[in-house]
N, C-alpha and C positions, 0 to 999 in steps of 0.2 A: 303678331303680338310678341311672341317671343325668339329672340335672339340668337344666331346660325351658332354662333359660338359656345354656350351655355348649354350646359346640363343641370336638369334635374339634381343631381346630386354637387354642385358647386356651390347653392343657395345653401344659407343654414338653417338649423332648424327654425325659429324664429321667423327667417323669410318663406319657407315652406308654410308656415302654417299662416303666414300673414295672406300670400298669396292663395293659399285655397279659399281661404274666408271669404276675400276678394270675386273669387270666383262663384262661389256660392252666391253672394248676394248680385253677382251682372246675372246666374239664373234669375233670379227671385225675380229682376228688371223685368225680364224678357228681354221685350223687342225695344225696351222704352232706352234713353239716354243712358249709355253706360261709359262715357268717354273718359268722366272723372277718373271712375274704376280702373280702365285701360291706364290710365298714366299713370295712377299710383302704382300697379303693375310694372309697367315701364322704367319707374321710377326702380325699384326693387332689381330688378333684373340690370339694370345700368350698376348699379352697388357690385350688382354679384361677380358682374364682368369685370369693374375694376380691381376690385380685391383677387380674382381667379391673374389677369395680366400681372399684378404684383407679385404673386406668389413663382411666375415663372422670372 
């Protein structure tokens, strides 16, 4: 799920905490469909990679 390139601290605050909530509720899932969760995820982490490449 998450990207070789990205750190923890590259995400802003906002996505840290978007992303834990996220996470919190694929617990809550379980085992059940959590695919949506995964890509909004993904989605976030794609943001954070672009904005980290610009900044080099």
């Amino acid at each position: 799920m998450a990207a070789p390139d990205i750190d923890f601290g590259d995400f802003t605050l906002g996505e840290k905490l978007r992303v834990a909530g996220l996470v919190v509720r694929m617990a809550k899932r379980g085992n059940a469909d959590t695919d949506d969760l995964k890509r909004r995820v993904e989605r976030i982490e794609k943001d954070a990679l672009r904005r980290k490449a610009k900044g080099k």
